[in-house]
TIVEX-898467 format. One record per residue (C-alpha): residue number from 1; residue in three letters; chain; x, y, z. Coordinates in nm, 3 decimals, always signed. Each point is the difference from the previous one (the first is absolute). Example, Ala and Ser with C-alpha at 12.3 -4.5 7.8 and 13.67 -1.06 7.14 Angstrom:
BEGIN
{site 1 "ala" "A" {+1.230 -0.450 +0.780}};
{site 2 "ser" "A" {+0.137 +0.344 -0.066}};
//
This chain:
BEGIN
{site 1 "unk" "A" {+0.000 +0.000 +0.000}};
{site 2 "unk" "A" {+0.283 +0.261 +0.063}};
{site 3 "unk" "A" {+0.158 -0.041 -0.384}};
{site 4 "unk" "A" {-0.321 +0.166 -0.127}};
{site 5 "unk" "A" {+0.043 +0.294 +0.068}};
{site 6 "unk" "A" {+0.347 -0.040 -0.134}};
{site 7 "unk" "A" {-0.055 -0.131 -0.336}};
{site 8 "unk" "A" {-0.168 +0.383 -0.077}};
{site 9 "unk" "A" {+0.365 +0.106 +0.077}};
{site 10 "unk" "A" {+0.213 -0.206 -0.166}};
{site 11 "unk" "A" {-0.265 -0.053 -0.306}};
{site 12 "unk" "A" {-0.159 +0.343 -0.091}};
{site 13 "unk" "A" {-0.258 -0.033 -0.192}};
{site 14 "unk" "A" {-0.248 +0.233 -0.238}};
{site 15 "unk" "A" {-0.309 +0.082 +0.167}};
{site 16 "unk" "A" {-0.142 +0.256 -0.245}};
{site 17 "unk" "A" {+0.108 -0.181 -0.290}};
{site 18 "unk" "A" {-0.293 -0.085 -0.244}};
{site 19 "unk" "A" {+0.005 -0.412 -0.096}};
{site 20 "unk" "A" {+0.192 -0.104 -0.248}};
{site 21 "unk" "A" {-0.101 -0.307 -0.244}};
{site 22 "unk" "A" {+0.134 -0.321 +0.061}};
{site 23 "unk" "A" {+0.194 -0.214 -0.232}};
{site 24 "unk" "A" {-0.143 -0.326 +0.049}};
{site 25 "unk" "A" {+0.158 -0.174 -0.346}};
{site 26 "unk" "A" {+0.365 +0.089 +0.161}};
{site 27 "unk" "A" {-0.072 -0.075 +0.304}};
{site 28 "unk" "A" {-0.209 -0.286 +0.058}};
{site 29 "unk" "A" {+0.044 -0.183 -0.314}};
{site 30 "unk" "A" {+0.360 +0.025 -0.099}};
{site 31 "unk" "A" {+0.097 -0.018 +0.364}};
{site 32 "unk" "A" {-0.204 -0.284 +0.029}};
{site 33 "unk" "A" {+0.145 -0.164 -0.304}};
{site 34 "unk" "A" {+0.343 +0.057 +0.137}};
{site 35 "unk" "A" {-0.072 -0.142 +0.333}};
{site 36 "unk" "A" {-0.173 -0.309 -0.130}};
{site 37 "unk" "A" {+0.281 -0.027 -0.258}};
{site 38 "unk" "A" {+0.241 -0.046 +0.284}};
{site 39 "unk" "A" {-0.245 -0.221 +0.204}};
{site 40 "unk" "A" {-0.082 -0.249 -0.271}};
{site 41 "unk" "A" {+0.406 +0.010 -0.068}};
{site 42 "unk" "A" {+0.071 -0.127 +0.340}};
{site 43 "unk" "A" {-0.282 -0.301 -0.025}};
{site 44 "unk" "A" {+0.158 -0.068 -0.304}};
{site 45 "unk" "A" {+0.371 -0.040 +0.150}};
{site 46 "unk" "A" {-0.128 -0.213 +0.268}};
{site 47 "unk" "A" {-0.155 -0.203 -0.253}};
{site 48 "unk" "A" {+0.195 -0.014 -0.334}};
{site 49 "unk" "A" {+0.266 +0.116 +0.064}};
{site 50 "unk" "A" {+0.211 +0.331 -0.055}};
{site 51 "unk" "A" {+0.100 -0.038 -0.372}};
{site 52 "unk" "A" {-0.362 -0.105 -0.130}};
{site 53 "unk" "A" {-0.187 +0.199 -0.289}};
{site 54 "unk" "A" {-0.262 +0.058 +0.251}};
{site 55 "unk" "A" {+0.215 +0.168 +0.263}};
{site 56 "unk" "A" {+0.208 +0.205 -0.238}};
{site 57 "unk" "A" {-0.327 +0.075 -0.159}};
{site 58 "unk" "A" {-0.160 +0.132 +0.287}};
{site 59 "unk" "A" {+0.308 +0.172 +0.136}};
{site 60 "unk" "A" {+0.013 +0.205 -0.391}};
{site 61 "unk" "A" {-0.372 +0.091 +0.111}};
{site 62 "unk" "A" {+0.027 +0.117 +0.316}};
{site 63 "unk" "A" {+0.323 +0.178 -0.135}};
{site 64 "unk" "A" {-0.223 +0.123 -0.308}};
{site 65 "unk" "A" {-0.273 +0.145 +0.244}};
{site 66 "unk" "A" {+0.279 +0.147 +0.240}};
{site 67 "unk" "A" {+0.123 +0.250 -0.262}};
{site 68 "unk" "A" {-0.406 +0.063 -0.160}};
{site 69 "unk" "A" {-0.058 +0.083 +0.405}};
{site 70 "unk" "A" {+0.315 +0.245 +0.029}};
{site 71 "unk" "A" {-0.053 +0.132 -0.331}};
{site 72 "unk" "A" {-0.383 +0.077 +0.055}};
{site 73 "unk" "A" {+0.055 +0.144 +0.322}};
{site 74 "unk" "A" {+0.269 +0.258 -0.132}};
{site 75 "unk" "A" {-0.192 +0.094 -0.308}};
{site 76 "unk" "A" {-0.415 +0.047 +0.136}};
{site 77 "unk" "A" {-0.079 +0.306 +0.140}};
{site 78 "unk" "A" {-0.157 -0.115 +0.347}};
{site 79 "unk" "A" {+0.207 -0.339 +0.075}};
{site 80 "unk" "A" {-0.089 -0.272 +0.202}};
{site 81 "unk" "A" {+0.233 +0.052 +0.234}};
{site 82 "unk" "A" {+0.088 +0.369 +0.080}};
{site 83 "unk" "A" {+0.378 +0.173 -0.127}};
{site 84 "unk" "A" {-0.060 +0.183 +0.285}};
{site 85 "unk" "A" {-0.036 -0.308 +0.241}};
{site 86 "unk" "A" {+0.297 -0.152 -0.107}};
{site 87 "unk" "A" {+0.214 +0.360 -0.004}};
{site 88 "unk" "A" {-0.052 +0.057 +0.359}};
{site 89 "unk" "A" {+0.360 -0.165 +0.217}};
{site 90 "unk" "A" {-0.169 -0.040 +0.269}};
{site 91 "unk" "A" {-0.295 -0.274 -0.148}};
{site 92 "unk" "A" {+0.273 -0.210 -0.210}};
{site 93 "unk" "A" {+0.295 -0.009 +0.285}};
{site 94 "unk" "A" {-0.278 -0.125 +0.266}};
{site 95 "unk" "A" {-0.150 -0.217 -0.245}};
{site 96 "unk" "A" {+0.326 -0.130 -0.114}};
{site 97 "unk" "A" {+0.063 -0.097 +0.418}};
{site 98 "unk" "A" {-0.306 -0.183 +0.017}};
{site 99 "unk" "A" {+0.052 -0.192 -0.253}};
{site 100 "unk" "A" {+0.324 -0.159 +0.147}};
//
């Protein structure tokens, strides 16, 4: 209960900003084909091994929908996720420590 009042510190946010759109294409579906890309890969490993067609095909299309994701996020005008998010030090070094 006492980070709550925190997070408005460390994580400013817009409160007269007018929504934006959302990009749901780059968002949820390429992320989502890059995510299952990578989980089908590692059912695939287990099972076939790691030099089958089917693992090296799903890794190219995960890889494939990795770089449509990036691309689509740099080149929309309202992204899925927000330039601004990722621009502020203090959101990517703490989310870099919890990941660990």
């Amino acid at each position: 209960m006492t980070l709550i009042p925190l997070q408005y510190r460390m994580f400013p946010g817009k409160s007269d900003a007018a929504p934006k759109p959302v990009d749901w294409l780059g968002g949820v579906a390429l992320g989502a084909m890059t995510i299952a890309g990578l989980l089908i890969t590692v059912d695939f490993i287990q099972g076939q091994g790691v030099a089958s067609l089917a693992v090296l095909g799903t890794v190219g299309i995960a890889v494939v929908a990795f770089v449509a994701t990036v691309w689509r996020q740099r080149s929309v005008k309202f992204p899925f996720i927000d330039p601004e998010l990722l621009a502020n030090r203090r959101y990517v070094l703490y989310s870099r420590r919890r990941s660990r």
